[in-house]
LOROTI-629285 format. One record per residue (C-alpha): x, y, z; residue number from 1. Coordinates in nm, 4 decimals, always signed. Each point is the difference from the previous one (the first is absolute). Layout:
BEGIN
+----------+----------+----------+-----+
|       xx |       yy |       zz | num |
+----------+----------+----------+-----+
|        X |        Y |        Z | NUM |
...
+----------+----------+----------+-----+
// end
This chain:
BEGIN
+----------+----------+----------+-----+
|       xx |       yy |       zz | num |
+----------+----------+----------+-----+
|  +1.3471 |  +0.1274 |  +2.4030 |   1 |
|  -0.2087 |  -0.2943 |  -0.0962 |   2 |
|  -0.2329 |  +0.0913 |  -0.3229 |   3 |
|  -0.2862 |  -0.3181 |  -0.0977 |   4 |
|  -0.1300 |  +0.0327 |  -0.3734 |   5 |
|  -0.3074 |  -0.2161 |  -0.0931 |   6 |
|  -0.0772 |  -0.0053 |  -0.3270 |   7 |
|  -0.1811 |  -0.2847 |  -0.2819 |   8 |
|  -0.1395 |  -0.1354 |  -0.2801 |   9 |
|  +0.1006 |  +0.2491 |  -0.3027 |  10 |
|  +0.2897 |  +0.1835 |  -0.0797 |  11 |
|  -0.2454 |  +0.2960 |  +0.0526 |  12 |
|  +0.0437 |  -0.0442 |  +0.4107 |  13 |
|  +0.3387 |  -0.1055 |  -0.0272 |  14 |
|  +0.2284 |  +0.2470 |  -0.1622 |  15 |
|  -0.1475 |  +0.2722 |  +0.2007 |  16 |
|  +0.1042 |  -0.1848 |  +0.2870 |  17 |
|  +0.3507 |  -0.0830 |  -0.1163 |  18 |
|  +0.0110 |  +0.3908 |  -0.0851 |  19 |
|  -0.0967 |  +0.0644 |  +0.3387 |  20 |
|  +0.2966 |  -0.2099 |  +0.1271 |  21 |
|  +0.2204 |  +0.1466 |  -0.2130 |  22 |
|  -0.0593 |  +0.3720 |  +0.1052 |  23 |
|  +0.0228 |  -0.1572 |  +0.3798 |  24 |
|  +0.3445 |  -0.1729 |  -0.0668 |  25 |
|  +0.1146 |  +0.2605 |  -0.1310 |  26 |
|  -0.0062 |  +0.2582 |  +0.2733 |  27 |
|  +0.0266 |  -0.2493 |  +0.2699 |  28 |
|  +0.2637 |  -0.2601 |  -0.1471 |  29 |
|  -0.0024 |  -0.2001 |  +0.3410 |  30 |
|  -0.3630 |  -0.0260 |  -0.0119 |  31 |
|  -0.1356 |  -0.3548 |  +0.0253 |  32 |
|  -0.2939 |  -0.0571 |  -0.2424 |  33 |
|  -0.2289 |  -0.3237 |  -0.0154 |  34 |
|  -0.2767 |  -0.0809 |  -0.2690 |  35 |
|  -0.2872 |  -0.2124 |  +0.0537 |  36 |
|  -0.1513 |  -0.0947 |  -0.3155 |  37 |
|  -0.2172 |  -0.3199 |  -0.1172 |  38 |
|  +0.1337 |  -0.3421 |  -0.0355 |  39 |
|  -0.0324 |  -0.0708 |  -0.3842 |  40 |
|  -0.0200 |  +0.3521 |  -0.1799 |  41 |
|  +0.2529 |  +0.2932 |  -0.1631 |  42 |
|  +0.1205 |  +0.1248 |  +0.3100 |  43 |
|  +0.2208 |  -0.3668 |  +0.0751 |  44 |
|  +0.1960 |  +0.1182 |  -0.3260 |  45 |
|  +0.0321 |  +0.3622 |  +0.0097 |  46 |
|  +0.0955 |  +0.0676 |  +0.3129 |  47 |
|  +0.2410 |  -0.1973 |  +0.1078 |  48 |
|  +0.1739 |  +0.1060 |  -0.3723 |  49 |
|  -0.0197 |  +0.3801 |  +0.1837 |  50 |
|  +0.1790 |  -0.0982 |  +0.2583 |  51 |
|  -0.2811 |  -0.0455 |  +0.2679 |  52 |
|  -0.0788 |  -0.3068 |  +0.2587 |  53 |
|  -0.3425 |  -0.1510 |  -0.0501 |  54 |
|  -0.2084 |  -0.1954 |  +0.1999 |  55 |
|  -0.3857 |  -0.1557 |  -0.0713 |  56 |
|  -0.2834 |  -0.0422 |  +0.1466 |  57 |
|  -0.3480 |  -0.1553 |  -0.1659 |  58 |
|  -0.2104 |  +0.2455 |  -0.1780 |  59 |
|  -0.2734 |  -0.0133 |  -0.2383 |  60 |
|  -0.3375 |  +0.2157 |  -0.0496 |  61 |
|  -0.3334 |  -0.0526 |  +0.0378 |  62 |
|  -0.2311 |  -0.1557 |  -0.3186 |  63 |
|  -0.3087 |  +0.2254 |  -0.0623 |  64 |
|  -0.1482 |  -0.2864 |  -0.2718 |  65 |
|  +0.0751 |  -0.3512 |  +0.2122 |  66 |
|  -0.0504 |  +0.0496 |  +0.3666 |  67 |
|  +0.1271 |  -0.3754 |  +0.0650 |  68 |
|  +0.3720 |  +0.0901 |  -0.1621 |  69 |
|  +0.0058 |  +0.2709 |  +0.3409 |  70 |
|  +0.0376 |  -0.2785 |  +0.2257 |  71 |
|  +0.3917 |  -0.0151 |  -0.0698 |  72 |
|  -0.0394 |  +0.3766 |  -0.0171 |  73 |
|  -0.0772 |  -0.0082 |  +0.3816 |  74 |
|  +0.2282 |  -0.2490 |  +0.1056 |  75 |
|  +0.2871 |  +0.1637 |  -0.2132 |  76 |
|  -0.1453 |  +0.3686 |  +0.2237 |  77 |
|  +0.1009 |  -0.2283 |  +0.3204 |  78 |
|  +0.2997 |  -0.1614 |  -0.1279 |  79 |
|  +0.1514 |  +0.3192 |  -0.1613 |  80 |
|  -0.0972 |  +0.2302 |  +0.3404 |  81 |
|  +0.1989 |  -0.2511 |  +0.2231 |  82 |
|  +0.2634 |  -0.0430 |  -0.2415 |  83 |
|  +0.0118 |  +0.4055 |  +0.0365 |  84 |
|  +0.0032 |  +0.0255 |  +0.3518 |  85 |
|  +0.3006 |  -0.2057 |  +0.0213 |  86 |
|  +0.2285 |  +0.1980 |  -0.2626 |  87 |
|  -0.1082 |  +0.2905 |  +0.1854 |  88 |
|  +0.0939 |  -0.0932 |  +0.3215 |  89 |
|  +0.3268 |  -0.1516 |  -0.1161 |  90 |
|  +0.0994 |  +0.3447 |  -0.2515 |  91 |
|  -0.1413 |  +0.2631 |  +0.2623 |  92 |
|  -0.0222 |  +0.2632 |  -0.3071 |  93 |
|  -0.0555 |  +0.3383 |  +0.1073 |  94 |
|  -0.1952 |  +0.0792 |  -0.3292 |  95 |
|  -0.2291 |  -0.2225 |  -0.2145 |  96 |
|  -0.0793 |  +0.0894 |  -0.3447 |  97 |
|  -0.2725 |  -0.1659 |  -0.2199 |  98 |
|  -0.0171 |  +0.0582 |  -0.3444 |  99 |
|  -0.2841 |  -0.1991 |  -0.1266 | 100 |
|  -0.1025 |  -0.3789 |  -0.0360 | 101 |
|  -0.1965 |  -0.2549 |  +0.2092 | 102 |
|  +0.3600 |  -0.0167 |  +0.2388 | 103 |
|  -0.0286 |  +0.3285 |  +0.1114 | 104 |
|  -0.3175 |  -0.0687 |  +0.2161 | 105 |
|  +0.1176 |  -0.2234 |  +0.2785 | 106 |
|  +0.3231 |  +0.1681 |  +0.0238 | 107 |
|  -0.1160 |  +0.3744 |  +0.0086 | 108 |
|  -0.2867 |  -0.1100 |  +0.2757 | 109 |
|  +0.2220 |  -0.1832 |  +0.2034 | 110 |
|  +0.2841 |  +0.2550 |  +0.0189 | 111 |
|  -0.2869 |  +0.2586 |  +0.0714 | 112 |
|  -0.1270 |  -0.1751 |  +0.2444 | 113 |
|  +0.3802 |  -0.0434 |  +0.1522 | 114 |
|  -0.0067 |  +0.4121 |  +0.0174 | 115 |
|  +0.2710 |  -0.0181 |  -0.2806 | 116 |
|  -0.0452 |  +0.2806 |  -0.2572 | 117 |
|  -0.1823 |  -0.1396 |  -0.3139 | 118 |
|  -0.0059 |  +0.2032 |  -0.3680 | 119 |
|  -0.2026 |  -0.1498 |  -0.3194 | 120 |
|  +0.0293 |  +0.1611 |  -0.3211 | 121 |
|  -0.2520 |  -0.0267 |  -0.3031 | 122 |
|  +0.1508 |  -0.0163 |  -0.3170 | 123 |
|  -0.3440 |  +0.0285 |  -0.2033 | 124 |
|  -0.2761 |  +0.2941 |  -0.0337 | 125 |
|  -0.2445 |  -0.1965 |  +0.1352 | 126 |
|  +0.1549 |  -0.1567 |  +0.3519 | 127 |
|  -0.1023 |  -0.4003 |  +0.0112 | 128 |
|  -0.1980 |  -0.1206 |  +0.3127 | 129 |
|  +0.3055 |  -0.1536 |  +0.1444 | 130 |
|  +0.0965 |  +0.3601 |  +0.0728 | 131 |
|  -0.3051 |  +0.1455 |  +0.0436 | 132 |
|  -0.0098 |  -0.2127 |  +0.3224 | 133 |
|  +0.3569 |  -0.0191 |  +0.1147 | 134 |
|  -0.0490 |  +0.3967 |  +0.0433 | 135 |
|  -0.1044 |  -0.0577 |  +0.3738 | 136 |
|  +0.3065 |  -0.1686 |  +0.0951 | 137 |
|  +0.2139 |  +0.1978 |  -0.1974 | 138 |
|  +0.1858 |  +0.3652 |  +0.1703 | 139 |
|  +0.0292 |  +0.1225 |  -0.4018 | 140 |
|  -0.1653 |  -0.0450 |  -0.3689 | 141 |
|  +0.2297 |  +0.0674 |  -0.2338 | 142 |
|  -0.1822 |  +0.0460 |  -0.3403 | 143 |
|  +0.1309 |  +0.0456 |  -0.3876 | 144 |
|  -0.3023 |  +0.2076 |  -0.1304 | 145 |
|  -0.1952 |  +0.3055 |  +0.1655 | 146 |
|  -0.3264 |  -0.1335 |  -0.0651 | 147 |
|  +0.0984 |  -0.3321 |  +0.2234 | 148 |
|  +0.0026 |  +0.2027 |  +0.3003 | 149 |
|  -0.4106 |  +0.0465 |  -0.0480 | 150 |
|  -0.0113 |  -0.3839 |  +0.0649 | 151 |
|  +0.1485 |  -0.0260 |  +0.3272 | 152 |
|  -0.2047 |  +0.1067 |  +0.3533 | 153 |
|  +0.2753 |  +0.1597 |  +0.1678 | 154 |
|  +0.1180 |  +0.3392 |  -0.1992 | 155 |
|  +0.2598 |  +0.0492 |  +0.2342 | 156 |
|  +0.1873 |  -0.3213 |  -0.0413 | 157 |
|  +0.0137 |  +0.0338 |  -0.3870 | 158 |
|  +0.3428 |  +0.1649 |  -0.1285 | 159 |
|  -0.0009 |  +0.0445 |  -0.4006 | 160 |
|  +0.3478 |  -0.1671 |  -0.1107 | 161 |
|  +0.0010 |  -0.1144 |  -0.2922 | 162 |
|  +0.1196 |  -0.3477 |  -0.1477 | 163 |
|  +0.3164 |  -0.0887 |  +0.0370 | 164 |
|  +0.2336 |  -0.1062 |  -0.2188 | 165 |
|  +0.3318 |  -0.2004 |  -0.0169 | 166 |
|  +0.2978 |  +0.2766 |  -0.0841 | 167 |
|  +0.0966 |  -0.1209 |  -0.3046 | 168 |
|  -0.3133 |  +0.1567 |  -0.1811 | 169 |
|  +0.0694 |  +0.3580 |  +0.1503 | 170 |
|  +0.3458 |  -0.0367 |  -0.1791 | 171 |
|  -0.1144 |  -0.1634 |  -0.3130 | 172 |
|  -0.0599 |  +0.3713 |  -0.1331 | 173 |
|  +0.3465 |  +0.0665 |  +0.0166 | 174 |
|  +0.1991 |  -0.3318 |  -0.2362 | 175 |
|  -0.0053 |  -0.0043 |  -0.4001 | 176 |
|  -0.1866 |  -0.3205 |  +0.0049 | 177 |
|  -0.1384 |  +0.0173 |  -0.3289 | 178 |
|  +0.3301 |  -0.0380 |  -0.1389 | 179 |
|  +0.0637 |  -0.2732 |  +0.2314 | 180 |
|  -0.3238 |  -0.1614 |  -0.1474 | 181 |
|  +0.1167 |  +0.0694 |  -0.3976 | 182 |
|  -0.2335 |  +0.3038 |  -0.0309 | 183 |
|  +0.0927 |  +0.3547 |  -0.1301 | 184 |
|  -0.1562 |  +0.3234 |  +0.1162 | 185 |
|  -0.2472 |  +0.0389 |  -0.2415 | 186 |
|  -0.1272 |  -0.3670 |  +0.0062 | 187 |
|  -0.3715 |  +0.0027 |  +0.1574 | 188 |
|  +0.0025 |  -0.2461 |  +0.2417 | 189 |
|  -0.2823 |  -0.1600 |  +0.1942 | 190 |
|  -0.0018 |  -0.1964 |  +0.3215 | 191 |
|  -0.2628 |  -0.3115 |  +0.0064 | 192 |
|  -0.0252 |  -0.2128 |  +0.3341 | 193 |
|  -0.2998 |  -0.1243 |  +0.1240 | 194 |
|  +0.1079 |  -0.0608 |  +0.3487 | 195 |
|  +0.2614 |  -0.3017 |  +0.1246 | 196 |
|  -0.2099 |  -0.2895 |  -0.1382 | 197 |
|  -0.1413 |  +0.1975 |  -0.3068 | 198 |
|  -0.3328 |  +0.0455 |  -0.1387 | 199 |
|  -0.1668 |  -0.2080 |  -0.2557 | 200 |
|  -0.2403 |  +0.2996 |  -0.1002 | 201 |
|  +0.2634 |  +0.2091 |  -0.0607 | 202 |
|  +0.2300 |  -0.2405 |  -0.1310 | 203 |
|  -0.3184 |  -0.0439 |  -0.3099 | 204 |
|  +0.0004 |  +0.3541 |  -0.0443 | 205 |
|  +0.3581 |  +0.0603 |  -0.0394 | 206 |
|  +0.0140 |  -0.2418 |  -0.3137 | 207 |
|  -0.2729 |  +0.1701 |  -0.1299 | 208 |
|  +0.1973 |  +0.3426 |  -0.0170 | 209 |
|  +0.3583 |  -0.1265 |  -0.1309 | 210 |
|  -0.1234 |  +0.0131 |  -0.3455 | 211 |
|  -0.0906 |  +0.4197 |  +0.0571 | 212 |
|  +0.2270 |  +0.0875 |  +0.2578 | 213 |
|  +0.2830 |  -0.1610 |  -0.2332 | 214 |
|  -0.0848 |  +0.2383 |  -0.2520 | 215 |
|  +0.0161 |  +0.2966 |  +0.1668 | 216 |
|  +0.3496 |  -0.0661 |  +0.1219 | 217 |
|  -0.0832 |  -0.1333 |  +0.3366 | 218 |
|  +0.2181 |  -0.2034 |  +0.1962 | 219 |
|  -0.1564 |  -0.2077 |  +0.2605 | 220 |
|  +0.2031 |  -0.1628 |  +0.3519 | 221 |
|  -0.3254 |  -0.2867 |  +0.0694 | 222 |
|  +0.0297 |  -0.1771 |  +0.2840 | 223 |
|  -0.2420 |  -0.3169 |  -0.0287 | 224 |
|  +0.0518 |  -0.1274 |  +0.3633 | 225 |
|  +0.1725 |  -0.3830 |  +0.0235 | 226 |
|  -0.3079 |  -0.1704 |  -0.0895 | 227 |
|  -0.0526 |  +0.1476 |  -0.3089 | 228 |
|  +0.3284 |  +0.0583 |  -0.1260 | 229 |
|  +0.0147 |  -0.2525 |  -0.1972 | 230 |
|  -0.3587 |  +0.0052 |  -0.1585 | 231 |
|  +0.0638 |  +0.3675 |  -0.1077 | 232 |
|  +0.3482 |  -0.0763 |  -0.1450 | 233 |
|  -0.1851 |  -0.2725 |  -0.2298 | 234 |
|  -0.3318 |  +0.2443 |  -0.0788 | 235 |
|  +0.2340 |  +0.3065 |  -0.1207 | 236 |
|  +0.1590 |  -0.2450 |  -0.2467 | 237 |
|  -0.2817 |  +0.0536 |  -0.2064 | 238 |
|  -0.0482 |  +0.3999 |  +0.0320 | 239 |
|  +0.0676 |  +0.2677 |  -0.1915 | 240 |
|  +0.3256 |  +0.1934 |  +0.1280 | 241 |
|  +0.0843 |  -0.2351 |  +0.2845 | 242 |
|  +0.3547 |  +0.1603 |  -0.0688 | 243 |
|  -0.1311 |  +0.2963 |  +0.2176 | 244 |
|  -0.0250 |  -0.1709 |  +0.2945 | 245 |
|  +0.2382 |  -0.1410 |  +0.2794 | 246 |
|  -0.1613 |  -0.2874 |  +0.2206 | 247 |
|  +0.0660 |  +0.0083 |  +0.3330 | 248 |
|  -0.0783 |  -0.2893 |  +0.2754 | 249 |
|  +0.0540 |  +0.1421 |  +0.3065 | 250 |
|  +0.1806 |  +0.3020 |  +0.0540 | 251 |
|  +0.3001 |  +0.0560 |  +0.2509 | 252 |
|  +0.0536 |  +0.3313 |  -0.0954 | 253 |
|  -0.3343 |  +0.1982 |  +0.0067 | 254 |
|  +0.1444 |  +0.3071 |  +0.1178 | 255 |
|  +0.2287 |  +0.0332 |  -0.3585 | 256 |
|  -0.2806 |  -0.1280 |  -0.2209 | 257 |
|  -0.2946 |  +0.2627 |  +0.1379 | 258 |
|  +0.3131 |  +0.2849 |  -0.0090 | 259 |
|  +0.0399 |  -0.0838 |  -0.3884 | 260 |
|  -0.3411 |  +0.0341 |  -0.0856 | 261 |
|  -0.2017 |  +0.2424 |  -0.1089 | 262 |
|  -0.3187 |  -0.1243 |  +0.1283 | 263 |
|  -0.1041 |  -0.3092 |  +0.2204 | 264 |
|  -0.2887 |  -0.1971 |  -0.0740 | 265 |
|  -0.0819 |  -0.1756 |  +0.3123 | 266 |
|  -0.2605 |  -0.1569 |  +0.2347 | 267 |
|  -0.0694 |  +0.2480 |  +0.3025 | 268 |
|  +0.1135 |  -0.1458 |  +0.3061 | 269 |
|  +0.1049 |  +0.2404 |  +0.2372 | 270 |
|  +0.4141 |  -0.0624 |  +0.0185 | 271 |
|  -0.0022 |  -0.0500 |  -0.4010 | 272 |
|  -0.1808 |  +0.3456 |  +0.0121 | 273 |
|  +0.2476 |  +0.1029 |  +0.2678 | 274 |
|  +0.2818 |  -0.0708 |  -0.1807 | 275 |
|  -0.0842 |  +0.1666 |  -0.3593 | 276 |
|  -0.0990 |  +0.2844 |  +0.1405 | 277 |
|  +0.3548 |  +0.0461 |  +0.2040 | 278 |
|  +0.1730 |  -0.0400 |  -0.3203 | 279 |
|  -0.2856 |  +0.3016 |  -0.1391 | 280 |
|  -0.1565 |  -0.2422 |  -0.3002 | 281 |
|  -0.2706 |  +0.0049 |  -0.1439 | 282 |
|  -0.2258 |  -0.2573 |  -0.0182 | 283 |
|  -0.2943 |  -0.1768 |  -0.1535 | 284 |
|  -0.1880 |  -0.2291 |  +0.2528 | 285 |
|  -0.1911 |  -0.2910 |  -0.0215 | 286 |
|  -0.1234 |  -0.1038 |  +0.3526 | 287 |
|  -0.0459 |  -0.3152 |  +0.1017 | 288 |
|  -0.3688 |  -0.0829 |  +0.0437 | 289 |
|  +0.0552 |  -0.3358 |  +0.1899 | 290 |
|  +0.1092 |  +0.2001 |  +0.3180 | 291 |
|  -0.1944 |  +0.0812 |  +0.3275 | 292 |
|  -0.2142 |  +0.2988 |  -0.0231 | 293 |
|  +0.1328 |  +0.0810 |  -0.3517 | 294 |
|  +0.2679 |  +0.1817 |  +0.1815 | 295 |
|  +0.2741 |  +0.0139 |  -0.2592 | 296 |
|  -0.2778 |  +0.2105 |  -0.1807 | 297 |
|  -0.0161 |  +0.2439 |  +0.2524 | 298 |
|  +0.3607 |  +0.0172 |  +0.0268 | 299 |
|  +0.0006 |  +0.0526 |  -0.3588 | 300 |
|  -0.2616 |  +0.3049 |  +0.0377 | 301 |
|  +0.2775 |  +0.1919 |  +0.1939 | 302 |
|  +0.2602 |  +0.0007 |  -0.2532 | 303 |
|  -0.2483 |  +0.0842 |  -0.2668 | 304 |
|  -0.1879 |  +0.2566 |  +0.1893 | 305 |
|  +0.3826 |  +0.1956 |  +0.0789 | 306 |
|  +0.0245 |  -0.0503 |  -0.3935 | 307 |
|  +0.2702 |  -0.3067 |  +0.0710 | 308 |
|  -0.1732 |  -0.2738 |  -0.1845 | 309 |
|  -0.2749 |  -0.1181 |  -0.2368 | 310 |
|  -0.2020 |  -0.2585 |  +0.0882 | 311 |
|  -0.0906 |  -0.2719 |  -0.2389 | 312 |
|  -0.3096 |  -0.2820 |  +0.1712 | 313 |
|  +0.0960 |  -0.3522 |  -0.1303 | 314 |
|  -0.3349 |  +0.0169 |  -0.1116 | 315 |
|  +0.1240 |  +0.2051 |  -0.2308 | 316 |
|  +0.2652 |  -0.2345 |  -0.2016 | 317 |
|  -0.2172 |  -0.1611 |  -0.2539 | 318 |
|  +0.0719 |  -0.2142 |  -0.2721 | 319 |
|  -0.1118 |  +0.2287 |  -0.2851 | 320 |
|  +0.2911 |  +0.2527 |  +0.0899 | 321 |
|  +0.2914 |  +0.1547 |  +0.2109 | 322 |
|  -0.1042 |  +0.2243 |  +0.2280 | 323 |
|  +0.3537 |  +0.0183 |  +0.1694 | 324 |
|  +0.0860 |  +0.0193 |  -0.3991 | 325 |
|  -0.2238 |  +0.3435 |  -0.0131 | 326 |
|  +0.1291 |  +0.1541 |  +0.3628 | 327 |
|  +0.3778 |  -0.0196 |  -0.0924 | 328 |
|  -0.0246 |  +0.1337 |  -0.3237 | 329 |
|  -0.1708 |  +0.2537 |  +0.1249 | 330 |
|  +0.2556 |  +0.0860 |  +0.2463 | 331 |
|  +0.3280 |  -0.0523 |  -0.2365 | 332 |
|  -0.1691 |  +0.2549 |  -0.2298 | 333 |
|  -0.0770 |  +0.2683 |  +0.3314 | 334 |
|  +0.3570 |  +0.0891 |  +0.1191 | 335 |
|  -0.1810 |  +0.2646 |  +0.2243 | 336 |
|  -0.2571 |  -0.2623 |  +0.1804 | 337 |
|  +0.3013 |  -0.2226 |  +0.0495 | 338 |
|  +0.1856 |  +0.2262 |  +0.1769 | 339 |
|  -0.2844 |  +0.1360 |  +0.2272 | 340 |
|  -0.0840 |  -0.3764 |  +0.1111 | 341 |
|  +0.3480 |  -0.0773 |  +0.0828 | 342 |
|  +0.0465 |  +0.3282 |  +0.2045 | 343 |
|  -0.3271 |  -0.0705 |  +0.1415 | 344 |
|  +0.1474 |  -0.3609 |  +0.1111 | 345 |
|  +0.3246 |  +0.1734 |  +0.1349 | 346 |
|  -0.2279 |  +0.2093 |  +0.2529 | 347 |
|  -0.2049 |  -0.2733 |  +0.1076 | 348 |
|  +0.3202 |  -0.2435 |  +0.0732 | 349 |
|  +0.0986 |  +0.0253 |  +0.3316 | 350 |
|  +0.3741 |  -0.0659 |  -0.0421 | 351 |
|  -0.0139 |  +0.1048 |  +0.4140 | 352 |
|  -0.2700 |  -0.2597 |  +0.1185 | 353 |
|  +0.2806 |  -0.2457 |  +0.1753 | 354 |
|  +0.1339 |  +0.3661 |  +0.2008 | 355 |
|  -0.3744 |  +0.0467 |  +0.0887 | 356 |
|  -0.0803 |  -0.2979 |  +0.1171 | 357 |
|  +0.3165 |  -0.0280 |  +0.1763 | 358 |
|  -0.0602 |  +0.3293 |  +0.2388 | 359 |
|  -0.3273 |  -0.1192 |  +0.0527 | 360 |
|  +0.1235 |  -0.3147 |  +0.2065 | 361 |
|  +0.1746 |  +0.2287 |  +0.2398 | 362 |
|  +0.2820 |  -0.2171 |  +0.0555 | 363 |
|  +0.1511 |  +0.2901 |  +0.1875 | 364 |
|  -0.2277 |  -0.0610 |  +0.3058 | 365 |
|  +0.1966 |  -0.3514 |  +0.0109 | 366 |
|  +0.2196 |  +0.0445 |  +0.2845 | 367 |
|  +0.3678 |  -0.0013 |  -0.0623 | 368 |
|  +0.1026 |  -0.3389 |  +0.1366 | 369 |
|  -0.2353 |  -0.1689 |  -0.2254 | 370 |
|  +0.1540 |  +0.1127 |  -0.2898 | 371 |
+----------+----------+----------+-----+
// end
């Protein structure tokens, strides 16, 4: 059995594909499994550090504002299709799998158009255009969110899944890891990340709450993202009841830090979402607004709407005061709200996406001396 992941770009497409993988290995341990990812981005770290062979091809999208930048846009389309032809035809996979990113076009149309079973999955609410239009070639649309499946032309492709999520987070739930962090039980603990690279916005607001969130007892876990690590660590010199807070870089160990929390405050990409809501937290949200079709908004309106999440606009965070200041107060002093979002959280995470997704690919229909 020969299994082809392409995946790009963001951690967001990746780790859904490495999940993938992951479920795949481990009911078919002889299973061969290929990725084919971009030349320069995540996926050339993270995969190969699963355990997964990667190959590239050249991939980049298309520039709405400067026409003349889609010139290398078209020749990278030509480069990157040939370039997919040939792993194909060298791997033979049985299955292709694309999880999102500008690699995922050539390789999903040419194995189509090879007769080879092709799957895409949409991590986000709103489904991008890249997926919108790789729905002809593709034999199943795998979607995170009910309301994607409105989106797509083809009802009868579109199989409600879920996003999945590496294993560690489903077991999170289960470790003490807020003694392994040096919190107690009764410490209220709260989760800030603004996504792998952080988020200046957010990064503003947090020092703006430290001085009222300190008082009430609050202990933050920030994560500023490597490039601002070390401008936040010199700004909170000069606040009131810095002690309350642990800086963070970059985290290793995500699945331990959301389990320890009480709530997450966190941009709304779909696998961050994903991921919180496995481990049933709740969550204040502050969607990205630099993001195609505002999507991490929508993806934010699900979790609120199921009584997950609160949504906070960046528009919001102001100078004059702490909004995130007002919503966690409010929520440290509401025992009873707390515990509805987080059971709300623990409904809507699909700890079974990867088992989903997996008997949707029919690998039993290989035939026996493939496998």
């Amino acid at each position: 059995m020969k299994i082809l992941l392409t995946c790009g770009g963001t951690g967001g497409h990746i780790y859904p594909a490495v999940a993938i993988a992951d479920k795949i290995k481990r009911r078919h341990p002889h299973a061969r499994i290929l990725f084919v990812g971009t030349e320069r981005g995540m996926e050339q770290s993270i995969v190969p550090v699963a355990g997964y062979d990667i190959e590239s091809i050249p991939a980049s999208g298309f520039y709405r504002k400067n026409l003349l930048a889609n010139v290398g846009t078209l020749r990278n389309i030509a480069k990157g299709s040939a370039k997919a032809r040939d792993i194909i035809a060298r791997f033979t996979p049985d299955r292709v799998i694309g999880t999102g990113g500008y690699v995922t076009g050539p390789v999903v149309r040419e194995a189509a158009k090879r007769g080879i079973p092709t799957y895409i999955h949409e991590q986000n609410a709103v489904p991008g255009m890249a997926n919108r239009i790789l729905e002809r070639y593709a034999t199943k649309v795998l979607v995170s969110f009910p309301d994607s499946a409105n989106a797509f032309r083809h009802p009868e492709k579109v199989i409600i899944t879920g996003n999945p999520v590496r294993k560690e987070f489903i077991s999170a739930v289960i470790g003490d890891h807020r003694g392994d962090l040096g919190y107690c039980s009764t410490d209220f603990v709260v989760l800030v990340v603004g996504g792998s690279l952080g988020a200046y916005a957010l990064n503003q607001e947090i020092l703006r709450m430290v001085p009222r969130t300190s008082q009430a007892g609050i202990k933050l876990l920030f994560i500023t993202g490597k490039r601002y690590y070390g401008e936040m660590k010199s700004a909170l010199e000069g606040v009131l009841g810095k002690d309350s807070v642990r800086l963070i870089d970059y985290a290793e160990n995500m699945p331990a830090l959301i389990a320890a929390s009480d709530v997450v405050i966190s941009r709304a990409g779909a696998l961050a979402l994903a991921e919180i809501a496995v481990c049933g937290k709740a969550s204040v949200l502050v969607p990205s607004p630099n993001v195609t079709n505002d999507h991490q908004y929508h993806n934010a309106q699900a979790f609120e709407k199921a009584g997950a999440a609160i949504i906070v606009r960046e528009s919001e965070l102001t100078e004059e005061t702490s909004v995130l200041a007002d919503r966690l107060l409010r929520l440290k002093n509401n025992k009873q709200k707390l515990n509805s979002m987080s059971q709300a959280a623990f409904l809507i995470g699909r700890s079974d996406a990867a088992d989903i997704i997996y008997e949707a690919l029919d690998l039993h229909l290989i035939r026996t001396d493939q496998i």
